[in-house]
TIKENU-840496 format. One record per residue: residue number from 1; x, y, z of N, C-alpha, C, O, CB in turn; residue in three letters. Coordinates in pm, whole numbers, padded with zeros to 5 digits. Atoms other than C-alpha are relative to their C-alpha. Glycine has a CB too. Layout:
REM residues N
<pt vexke="NUM" n_east="X" n_north="Y" n_up="Z" ca_east="X" ca_north="Y" ca_up="Z" c_east="X" c_north="Y" c_up="Z" o_east="X" o_north="Y" o_up="Z" cb_east="X" cb_north="Y" cb_up="Z" dopa="ALA"/>
...
END
This chain:
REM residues 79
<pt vexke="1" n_east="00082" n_north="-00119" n_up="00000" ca_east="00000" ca_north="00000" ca_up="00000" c_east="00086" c_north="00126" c_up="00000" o_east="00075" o_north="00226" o_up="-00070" cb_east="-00093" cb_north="00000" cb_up="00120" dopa="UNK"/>
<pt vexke="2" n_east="-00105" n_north="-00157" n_up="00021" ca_east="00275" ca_north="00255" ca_up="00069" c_east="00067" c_north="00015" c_up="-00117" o_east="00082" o_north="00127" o_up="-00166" cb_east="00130" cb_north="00018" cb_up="00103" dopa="UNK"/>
<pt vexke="3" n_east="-00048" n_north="-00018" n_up="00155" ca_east="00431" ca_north="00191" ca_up="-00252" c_east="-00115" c_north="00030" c_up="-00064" o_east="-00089" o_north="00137" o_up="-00119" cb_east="00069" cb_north="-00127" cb_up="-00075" dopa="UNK"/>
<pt vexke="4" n_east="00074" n_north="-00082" n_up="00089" ca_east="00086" ca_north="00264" ca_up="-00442" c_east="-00003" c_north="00165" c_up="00067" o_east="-00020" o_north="00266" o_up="-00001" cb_east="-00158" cb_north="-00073" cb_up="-00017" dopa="UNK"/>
<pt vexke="5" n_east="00015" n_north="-00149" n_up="-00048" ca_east="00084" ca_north="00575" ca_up="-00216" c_east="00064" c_north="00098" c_up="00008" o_east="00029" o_north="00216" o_up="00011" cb_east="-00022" cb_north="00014" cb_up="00086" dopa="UNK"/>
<pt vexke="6" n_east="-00158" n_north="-00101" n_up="00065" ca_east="00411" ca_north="00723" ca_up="-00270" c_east="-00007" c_north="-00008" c_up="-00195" o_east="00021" o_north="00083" o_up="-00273" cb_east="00210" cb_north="-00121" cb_up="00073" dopa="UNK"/>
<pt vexke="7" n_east="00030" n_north="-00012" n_up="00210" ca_east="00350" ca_north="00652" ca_up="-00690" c_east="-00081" c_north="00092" c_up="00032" o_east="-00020" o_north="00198" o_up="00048" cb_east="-00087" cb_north="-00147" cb_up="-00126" dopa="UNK"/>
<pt vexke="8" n_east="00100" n_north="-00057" n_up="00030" ca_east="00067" ca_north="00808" ca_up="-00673" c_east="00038" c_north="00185" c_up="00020" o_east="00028" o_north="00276" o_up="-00063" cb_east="-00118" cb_north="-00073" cb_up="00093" dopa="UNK"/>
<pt vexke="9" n_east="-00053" n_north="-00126" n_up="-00055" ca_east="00208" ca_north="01120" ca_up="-00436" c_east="00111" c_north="00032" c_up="-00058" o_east="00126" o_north="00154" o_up="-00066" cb_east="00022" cb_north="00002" cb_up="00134" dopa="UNK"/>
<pt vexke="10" n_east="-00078" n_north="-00073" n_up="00046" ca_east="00531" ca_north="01126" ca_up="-00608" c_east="00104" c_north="-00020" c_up="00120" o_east="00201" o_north="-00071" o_up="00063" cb_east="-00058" cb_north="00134" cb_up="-00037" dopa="UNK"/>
<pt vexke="11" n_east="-00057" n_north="00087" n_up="-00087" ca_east="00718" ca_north="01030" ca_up="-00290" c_east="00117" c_north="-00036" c_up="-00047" o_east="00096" o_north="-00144" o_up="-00103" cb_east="-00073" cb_north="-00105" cb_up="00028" dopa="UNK"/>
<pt vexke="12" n_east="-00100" n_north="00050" n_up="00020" ca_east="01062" ca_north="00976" ca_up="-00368" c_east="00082" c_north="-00055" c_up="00112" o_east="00089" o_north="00000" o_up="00221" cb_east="00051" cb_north="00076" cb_up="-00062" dopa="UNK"/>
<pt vexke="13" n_east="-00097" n_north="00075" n_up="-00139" ca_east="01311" ca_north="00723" ca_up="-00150" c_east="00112" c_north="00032" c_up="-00095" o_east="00122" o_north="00036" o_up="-00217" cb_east="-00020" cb_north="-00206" cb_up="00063" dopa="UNK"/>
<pt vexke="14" n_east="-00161" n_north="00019" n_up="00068" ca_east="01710" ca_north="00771" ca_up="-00158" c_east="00008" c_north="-00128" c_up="-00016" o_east="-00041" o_north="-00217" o_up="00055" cb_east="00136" cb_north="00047" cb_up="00090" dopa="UNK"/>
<pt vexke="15" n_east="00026" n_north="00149" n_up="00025" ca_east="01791" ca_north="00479" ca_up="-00344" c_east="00174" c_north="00005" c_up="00082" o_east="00217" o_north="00117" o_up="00111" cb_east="-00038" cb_north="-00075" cb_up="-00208" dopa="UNK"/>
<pt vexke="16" n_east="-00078" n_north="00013" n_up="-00070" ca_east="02116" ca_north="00365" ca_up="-00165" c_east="00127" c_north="-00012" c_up="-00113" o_east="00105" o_north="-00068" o_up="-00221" cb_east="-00037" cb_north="-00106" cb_up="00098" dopa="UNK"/>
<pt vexke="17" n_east="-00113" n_north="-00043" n_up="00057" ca_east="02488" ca_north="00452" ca_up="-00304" c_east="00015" c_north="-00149" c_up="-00071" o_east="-00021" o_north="-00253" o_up="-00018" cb_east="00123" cb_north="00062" cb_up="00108" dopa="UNK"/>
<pt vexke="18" n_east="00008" n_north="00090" n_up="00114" ca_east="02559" ca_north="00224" ca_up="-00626" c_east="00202" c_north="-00029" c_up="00025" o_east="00300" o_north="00044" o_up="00009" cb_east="-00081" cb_north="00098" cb_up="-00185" dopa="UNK"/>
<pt vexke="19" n_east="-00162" n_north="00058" n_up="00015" ca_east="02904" ca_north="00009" ca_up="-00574" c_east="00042" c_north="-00062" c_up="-00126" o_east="-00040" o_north="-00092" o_up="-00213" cb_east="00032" cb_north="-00115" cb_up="00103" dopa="UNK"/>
<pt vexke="20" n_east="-00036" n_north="00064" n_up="00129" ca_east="03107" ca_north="-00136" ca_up="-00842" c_east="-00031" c_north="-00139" c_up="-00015" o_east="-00022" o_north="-00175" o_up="-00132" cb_east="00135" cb_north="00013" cb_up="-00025" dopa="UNK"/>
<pt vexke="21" n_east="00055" n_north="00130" n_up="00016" ca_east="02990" ca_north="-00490" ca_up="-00796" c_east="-00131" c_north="00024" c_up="-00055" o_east="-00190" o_north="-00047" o_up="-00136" cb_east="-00003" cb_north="-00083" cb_up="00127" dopa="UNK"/>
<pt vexke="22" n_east="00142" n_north="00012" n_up="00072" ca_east="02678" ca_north="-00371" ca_up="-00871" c_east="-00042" c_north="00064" c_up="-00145" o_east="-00153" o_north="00046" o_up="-00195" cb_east="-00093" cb_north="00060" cb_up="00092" dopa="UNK"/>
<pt vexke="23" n_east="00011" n_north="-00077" n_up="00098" ca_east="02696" ca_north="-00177" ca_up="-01153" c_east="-00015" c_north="-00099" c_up="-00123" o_east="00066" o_north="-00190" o_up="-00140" cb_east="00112" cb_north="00097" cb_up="-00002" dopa="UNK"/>
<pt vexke="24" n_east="00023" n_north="00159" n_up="00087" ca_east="02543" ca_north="-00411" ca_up="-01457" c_east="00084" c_north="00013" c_up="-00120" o_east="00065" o_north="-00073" o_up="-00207" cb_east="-00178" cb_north="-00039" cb_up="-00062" dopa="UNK"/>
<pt vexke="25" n_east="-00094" n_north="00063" n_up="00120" ca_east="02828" ca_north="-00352" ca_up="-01724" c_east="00111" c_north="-00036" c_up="00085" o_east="00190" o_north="-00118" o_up="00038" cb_east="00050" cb_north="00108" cb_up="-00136" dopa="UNK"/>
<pt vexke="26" n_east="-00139" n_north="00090" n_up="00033" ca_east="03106" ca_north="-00418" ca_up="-01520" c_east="-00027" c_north="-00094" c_up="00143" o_east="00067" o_north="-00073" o_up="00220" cb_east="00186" cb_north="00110" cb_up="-00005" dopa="UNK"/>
<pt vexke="27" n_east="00040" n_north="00132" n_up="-00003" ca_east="02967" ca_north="-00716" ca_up="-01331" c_east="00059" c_north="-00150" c_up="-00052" o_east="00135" o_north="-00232" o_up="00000" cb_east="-00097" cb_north="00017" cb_up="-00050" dopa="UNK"/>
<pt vexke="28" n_east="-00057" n_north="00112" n_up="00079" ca_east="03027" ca_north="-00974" ca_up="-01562" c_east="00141" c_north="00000" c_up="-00041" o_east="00201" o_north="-00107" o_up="-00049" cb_east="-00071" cb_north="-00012" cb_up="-00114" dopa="UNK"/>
<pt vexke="29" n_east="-00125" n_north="-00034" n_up="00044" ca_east="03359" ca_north="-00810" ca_up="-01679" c_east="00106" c_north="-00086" c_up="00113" o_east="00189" o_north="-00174" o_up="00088" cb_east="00013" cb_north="00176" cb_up="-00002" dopa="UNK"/>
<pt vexke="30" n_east="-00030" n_north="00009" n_up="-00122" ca_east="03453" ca_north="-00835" ca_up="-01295" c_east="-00014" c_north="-00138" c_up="00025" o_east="00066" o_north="-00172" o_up="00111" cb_east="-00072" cb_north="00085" cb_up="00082" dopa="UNK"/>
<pt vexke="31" n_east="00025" n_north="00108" n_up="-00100" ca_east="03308" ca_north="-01224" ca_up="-01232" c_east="00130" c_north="-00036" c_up="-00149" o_east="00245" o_north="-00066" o_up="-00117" cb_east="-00198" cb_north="-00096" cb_up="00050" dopa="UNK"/>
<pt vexke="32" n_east="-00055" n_north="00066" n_up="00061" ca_east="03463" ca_north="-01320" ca_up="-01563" c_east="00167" c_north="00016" c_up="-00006" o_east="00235" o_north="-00066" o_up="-00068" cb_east="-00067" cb_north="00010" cb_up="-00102" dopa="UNK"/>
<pt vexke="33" n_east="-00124" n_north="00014" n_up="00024" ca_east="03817" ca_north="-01199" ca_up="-01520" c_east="00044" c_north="-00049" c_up="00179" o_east="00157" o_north="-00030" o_up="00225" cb_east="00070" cb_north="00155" cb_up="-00079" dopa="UNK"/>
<pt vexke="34" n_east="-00020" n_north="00057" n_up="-00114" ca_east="03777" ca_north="-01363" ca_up="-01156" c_east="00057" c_north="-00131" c_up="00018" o_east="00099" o_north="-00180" o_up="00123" cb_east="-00101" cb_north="00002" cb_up="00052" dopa="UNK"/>
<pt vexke="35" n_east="00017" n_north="00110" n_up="00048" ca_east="03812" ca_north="-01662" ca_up="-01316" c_east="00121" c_north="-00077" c_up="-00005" o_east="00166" o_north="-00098" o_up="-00118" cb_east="-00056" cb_north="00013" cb_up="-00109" dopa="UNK"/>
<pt vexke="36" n_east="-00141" n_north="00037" n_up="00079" ca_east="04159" ca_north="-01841" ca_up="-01264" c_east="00017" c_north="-00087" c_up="-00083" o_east="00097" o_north="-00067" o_up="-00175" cb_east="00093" cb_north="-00035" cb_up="00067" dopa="UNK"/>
<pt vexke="37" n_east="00014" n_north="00109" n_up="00091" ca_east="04097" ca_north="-02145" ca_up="-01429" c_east="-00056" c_north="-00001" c_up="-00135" o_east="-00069" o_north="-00112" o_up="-00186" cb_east="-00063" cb_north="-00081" cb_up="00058" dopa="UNK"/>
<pt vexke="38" n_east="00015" n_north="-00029" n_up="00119" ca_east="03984" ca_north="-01996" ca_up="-01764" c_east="00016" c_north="-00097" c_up="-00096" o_east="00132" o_north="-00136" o_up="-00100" cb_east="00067" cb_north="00087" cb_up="-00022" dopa="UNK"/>
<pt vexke="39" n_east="-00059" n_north="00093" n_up="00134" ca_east="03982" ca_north="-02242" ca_up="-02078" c_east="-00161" c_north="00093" c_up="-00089" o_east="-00281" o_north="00098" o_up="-00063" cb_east="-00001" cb_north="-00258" cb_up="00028" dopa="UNK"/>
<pt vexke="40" n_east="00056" n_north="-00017" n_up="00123" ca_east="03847" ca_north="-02078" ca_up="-02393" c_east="-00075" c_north="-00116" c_up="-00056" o_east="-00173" o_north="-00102" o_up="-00130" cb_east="00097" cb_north="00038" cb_up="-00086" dopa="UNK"/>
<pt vexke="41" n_east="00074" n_north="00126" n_up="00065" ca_east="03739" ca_north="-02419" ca_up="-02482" c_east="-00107" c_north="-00043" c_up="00060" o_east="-00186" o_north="-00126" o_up="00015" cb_east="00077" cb_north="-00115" cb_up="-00009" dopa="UNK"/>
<pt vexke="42" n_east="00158" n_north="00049" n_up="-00059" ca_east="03466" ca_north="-02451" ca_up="-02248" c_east="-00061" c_north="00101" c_up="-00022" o_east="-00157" o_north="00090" o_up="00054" cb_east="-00029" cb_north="-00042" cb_up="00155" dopa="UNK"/>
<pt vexke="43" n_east="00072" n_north="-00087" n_up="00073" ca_east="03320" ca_north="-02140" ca_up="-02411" c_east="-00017" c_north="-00011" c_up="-00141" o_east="-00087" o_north="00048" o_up="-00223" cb_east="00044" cb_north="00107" cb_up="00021" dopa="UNK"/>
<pt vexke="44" n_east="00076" n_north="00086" n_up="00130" ca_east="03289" ca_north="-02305" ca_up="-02686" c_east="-00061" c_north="-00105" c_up="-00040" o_east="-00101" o_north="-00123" o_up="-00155" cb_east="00050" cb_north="-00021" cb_up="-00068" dopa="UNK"/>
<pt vexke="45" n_east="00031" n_north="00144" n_up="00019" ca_east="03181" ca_north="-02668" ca_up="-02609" c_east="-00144" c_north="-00003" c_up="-00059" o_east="-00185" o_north="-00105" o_up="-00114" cb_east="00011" cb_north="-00085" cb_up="00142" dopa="UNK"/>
<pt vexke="46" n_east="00128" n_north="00044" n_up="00077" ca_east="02827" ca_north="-02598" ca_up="-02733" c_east="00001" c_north="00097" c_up="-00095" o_east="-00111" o_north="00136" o_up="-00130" cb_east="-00140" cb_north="-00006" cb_up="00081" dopa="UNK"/>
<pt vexke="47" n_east="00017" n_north="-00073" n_up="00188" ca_east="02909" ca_north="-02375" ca_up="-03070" c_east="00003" c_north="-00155" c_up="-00052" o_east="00082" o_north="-00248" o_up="-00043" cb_east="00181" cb_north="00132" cb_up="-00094" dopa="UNK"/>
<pt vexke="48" n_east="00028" n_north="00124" n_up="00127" ca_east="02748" ca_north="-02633" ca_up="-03311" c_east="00012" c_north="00048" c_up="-00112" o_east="00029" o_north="-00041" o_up="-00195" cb_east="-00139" cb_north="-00070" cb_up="-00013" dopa="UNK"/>
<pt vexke="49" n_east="-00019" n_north="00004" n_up="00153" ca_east="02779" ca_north="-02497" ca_up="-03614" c_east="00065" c_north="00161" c_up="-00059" o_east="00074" o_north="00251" o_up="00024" cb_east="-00167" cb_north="-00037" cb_up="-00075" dopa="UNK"/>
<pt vexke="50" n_east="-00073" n_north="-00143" n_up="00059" ca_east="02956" ca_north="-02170" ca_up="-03866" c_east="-00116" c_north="00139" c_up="00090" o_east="-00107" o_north="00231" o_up="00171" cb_east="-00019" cb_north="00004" cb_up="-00238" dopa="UNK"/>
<pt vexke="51" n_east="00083" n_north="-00148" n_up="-00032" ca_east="02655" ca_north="-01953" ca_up="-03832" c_east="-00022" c_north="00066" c_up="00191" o_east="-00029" o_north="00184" o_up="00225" cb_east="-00188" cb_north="-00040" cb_up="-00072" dopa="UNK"/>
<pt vexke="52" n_east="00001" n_north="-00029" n_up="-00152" ca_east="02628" ca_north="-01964" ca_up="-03411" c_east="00190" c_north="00035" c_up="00049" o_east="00223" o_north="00121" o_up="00130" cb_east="-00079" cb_north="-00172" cb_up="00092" dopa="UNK"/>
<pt vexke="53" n_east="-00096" n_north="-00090" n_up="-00017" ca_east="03001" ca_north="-01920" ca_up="-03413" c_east="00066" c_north="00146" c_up="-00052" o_east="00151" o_north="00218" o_up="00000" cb_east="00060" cb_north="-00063" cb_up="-00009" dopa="UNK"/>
<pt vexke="54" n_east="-00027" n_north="-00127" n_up="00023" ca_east="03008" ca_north="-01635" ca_up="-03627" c_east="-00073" c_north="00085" c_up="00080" o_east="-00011" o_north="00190" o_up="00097" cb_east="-00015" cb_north="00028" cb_up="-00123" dopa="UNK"/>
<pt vexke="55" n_east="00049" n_north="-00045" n_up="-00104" ca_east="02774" ca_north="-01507" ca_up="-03387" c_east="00080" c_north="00058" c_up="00146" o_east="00064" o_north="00172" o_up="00192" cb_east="-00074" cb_north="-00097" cb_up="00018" dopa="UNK"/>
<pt vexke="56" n_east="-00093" n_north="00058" n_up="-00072" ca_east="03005" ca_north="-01578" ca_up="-03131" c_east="00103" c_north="00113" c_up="00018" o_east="00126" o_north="00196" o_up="00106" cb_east="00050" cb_north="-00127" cb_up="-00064" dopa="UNK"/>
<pt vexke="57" n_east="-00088" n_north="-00116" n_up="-00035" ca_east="03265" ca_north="-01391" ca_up="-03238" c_east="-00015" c_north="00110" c_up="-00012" o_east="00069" o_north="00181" o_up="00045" cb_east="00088" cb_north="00004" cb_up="-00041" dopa="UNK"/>
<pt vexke="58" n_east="-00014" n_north="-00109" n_up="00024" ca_east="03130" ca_north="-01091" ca_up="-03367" c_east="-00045" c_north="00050" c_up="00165" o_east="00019" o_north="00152" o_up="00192" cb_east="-00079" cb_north="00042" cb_up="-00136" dopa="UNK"/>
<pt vexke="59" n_east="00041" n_north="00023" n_up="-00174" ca_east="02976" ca_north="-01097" ca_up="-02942" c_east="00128" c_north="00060" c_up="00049" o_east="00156" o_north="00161" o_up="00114" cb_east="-00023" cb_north="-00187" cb_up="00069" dopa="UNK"/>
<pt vexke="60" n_east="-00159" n_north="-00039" n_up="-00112" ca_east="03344" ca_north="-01115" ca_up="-02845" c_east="00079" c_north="00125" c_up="-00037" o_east="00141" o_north="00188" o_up="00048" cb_east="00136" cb_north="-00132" cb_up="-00014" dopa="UNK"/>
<pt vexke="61" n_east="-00051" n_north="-00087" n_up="00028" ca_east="03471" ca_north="-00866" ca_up="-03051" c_east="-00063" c_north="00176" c_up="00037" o_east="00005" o_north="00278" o_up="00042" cb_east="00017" cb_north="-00046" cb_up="-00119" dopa="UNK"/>
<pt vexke="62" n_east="00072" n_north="-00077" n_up="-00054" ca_east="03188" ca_north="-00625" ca_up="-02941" c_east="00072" c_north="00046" c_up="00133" o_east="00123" o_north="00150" o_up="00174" cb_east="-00126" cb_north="-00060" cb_up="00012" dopa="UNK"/>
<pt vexke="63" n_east="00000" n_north="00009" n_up="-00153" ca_east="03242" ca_north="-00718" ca_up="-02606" c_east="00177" c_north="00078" c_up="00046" o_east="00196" o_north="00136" o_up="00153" cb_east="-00024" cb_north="-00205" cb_up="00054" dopa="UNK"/>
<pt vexke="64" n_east="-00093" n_north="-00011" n_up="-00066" ca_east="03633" ca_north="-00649" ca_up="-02614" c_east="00022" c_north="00150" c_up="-00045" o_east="00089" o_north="00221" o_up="00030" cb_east="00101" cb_north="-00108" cb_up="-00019" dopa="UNK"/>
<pt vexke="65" n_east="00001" n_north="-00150" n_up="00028" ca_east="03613" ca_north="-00307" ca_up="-02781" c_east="-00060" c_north="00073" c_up="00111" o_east="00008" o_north="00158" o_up="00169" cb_east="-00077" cb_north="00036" cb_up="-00128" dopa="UNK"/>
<pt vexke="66" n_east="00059" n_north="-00072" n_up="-00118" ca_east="03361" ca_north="-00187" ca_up="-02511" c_east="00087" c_north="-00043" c_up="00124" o_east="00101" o_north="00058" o_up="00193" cb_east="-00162" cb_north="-00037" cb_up="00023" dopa="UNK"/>
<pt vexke="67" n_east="-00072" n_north="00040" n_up="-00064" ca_east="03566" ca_north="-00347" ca_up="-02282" c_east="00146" c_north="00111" c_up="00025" o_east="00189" o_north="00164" o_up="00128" cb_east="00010" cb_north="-00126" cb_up="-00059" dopa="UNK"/>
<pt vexke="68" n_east="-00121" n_north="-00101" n_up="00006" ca_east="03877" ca_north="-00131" ca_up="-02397" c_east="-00047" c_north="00158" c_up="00062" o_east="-00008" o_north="00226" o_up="00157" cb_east="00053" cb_north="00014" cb_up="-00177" dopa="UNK"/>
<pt vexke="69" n_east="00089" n_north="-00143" n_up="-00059" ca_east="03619" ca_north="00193" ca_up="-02399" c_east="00046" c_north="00022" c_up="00117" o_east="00125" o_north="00108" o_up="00154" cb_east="-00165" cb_north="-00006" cb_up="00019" dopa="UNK"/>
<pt vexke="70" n_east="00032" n_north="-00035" n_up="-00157" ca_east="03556" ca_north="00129" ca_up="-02040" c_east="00168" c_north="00014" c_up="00086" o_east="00212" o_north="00095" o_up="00167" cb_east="-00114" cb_north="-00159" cb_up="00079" dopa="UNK"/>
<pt vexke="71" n_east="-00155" n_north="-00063" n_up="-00089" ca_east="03936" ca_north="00090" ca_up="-01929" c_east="00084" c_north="00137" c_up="-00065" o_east="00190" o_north="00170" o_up="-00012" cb_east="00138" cb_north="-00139" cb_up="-00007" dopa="UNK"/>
<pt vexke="72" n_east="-00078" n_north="-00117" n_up="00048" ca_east="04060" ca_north="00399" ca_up="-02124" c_east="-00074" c_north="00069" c_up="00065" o_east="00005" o_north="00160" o_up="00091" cb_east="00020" cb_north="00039" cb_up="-00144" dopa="UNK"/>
<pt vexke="73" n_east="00066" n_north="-00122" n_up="-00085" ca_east="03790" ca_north="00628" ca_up="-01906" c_east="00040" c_north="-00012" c_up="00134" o_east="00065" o_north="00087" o_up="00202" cb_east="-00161" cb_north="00005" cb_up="00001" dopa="UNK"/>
<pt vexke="74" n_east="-00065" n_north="-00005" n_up="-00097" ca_east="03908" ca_north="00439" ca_up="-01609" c_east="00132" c_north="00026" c_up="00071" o_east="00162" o_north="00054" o_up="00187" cb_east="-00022" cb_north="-00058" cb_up="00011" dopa="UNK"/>
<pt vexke="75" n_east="-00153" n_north="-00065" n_up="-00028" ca_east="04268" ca_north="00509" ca_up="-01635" c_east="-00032" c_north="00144" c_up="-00085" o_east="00074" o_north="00163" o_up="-00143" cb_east="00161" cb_north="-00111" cb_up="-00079" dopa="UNK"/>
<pt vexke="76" n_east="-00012" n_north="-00122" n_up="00038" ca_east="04174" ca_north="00865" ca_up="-01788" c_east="-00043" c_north="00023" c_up="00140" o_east="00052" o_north="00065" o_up="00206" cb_east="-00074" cb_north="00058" cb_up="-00130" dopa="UNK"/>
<pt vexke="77" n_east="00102" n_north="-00049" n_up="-00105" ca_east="03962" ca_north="00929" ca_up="-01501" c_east="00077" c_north="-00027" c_up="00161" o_east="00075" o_north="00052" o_up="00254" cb_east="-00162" cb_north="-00100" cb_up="-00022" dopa="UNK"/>
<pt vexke="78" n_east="-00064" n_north="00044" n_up="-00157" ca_east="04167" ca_north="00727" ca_up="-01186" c_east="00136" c_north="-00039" c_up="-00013" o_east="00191" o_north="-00096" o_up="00081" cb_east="-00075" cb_north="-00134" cb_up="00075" dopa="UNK"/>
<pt vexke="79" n_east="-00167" n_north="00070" n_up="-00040" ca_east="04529" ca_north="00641" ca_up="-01260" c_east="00063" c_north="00139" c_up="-00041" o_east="00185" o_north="00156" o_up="-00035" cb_east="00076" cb_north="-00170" cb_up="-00116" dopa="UNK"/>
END
């Protein structure tokens, strides 16, 4: 009930200070380079065929460009 009654009124709550674990791009960045035991090959054990791995990589290559993005603002910004 207090949540329809604050919508309604407009009612704003402080939402509580946002840490870097939580933050949803670098998350995954963060669990996946947690990772000591890494094998590339179990990221691939279920590509079945050309077209899901070209998929695949154009994903990774996405992923490592934004990836770069994000550490060139962090060492512009903190180192």
């Amino acid at each position: 009930m207090r949540v329809i009654l604050e919508a309604i009124n407009g009612v704003e709550r402080e939402k509580p200070p946002v840490k870097d674990k939580d933050v949803m791009f670098v998350r995954p960045i963060q669990r996946l380079a947690k990772i000591d035991s890494f094998r590339p090959d179990l990221g691939c054990l279920h590509v079945n065929n050309a077209a899901q791995a070209t998929r695949i990589i154009k994903a990774c290559r996405v992923v490592s460009e934004r990836c770069q993005q994000i550490q060139a603002q962090a060492e512009a910004k903190f180192a």
